[in-house]
N, C-alpha and C positions, 0 to 999 in steps of 0.2 A: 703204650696206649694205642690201642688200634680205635683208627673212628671208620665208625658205619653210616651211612645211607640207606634208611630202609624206603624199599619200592612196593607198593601193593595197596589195589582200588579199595582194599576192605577195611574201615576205618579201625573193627573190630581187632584185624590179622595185625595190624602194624601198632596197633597197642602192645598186643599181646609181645610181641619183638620188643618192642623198646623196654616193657618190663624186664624180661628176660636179660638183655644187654645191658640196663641199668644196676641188674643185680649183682652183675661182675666186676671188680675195679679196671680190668686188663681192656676194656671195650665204652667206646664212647658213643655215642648215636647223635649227630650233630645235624641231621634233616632226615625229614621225608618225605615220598613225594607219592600219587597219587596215581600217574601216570605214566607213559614212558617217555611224551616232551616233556615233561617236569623233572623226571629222573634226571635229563641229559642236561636240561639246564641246571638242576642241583649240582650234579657232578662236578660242571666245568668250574660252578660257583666255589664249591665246599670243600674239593679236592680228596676227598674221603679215603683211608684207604680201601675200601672193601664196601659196594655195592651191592645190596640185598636184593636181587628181584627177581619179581613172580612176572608169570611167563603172560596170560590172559587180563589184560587189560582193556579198556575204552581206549580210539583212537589209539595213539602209538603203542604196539605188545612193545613186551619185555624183549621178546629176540633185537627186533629192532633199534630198540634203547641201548641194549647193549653193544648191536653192530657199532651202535655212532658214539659209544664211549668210549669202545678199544679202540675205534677209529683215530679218533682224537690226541691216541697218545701220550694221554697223561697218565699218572700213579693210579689213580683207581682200576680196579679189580672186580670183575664180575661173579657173582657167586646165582647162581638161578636156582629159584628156590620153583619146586611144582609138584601138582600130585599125579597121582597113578593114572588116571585117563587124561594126561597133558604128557605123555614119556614120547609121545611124537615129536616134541617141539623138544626134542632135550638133545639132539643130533645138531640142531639147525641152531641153538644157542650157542654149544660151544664151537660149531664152527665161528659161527658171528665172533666170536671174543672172548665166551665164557670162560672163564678157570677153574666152572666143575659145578656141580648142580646139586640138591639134597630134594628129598621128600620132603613136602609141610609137614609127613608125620613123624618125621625125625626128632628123638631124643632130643632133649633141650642140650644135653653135653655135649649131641655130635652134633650139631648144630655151632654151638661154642668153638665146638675142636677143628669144623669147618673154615668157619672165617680165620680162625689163628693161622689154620693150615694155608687158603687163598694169601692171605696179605702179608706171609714170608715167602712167598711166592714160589708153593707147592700148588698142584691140583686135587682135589679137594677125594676123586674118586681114584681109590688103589686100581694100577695098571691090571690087576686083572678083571675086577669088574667093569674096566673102562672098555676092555678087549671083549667081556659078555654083552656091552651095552650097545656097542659096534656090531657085533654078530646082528644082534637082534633085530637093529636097524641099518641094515648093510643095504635091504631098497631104498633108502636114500641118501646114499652114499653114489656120486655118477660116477660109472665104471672106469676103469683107466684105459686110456684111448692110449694105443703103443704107435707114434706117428713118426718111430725115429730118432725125435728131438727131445734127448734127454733133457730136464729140467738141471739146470744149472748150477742148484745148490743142493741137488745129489753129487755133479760132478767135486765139487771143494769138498767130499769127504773123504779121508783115508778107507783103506779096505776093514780097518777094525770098527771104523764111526759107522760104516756102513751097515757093519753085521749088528752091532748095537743096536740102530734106527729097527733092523730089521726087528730083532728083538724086541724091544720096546712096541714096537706095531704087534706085536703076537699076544703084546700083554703081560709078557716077563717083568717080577719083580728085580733091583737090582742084585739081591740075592742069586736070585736064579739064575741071571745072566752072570754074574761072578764064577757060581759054579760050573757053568757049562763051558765058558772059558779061560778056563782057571786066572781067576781075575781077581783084587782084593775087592770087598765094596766101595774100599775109597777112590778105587780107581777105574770102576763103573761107572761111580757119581763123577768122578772128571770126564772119562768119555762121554756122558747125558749131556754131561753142561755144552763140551764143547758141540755134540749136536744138534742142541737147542741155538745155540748162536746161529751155527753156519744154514740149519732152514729155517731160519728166521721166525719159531717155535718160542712161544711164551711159556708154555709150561710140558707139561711129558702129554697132555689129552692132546695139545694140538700136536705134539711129533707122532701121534698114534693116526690123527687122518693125514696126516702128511704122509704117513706112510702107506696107507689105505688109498689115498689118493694117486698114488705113483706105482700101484701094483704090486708093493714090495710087501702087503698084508692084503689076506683073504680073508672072507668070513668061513667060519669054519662048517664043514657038510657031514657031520655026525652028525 
């Protein structure tokens, strides 16, 4: 049973979710909240696995909601739900915390196959649309300043973890990255994990700006 937290000002919107999640036996819907102080006090309250929130709210958005829930440390999981003239604010979410974002006009099943995907704690968008999504918004992405002083949890990596992180920054499936180094997939998916630990990476989108962040990924100039 996964329980959700749905977030969003629209009394309407957060009906329409709770129906949707009630229809499933696999999903629970145990609050909602209106806001993004309310989100964050729900959260800390209700322990949810998997936080539903829309990005455009009164007083506290969603980005911020969710900065102070990954903050926090506990089990929930952020999923940002937003539409097509909000994809600016979809950069700045998952940095905040997010573990992956969907359109409001998504499919009720990806929608479904979203949250299962967040609260086993996968990211919700395949690494290659995460690498298009990055391109697109690579203005606000701040450029990597080369001052010398390597970041430290580049250094705890082997030269293999390395080429990986790179990969994964480029938006390689583990597929891909199996093939290219003739590698099995199961032991793609161990090299990810242990990359994900040693940069301190919640899921594969944050090991993608971590890598953006540190130079070791470009936006692409096709």
């Amino acid at each position: 049973m996964t329980t959700v937290l749905i977030v969003d000002d629209q009394p309407l919107q957060r009906y329409g979710f709770h129906l949707l999640l009630d229809s499933v036996p696999e999903t629970e819907v145990v609050g909602e909240a209106a806001h993004g102080a309310e989100a964050v006090r729900k959260a800390a309250e209700l322990r949810p696995d998997v936080v539903l929130m829309d990005v455009r709210m009164p007083g506290m958005d969603g980005i911020e909601a969710t900065r102070r829930i990954a903050a926090a440390g506990g089990r929930s999981r952020v999923l940002v739900l937003t539409t097509f003239d909000l994809d600016e604010y979809v950069h700045a979410a998952i940095r905040a915390g997010a573990s992956g974002f969907l359109l409001k006009d998504a499919r009720p099943e990806e929608l479904l196959a979203g949250i299962r995907a967040v609260a086993s704690g996968d990211a919700v968008i395949a690494p290659a649309l995460t690498r298009r999504l990055l391109d697109e918004f690579a203005p606000y992405i701040p450029a990597h300043r080369g001052d010398g002083a390597e970041d430290p949890r580049l250094g705890s990596l082997t030269d293999r973890e390395r080429e990986i992180l790179v990969a994964v920054g480029k938006g390689w499936t583990n597929g891909e990255i199996a093939t290219r180094f003739v590698l099995s997939e199961s032991t793609v998916k161990t090299h990810v994990g242990r990359v994900l630990a040693k940069i301190g990476a919640r899921d594969r989108i944050q090991a993608v700006i971590f890598a953006y962040d540190h130079g070791l990924a470009r936006p692409r100039t096709d």
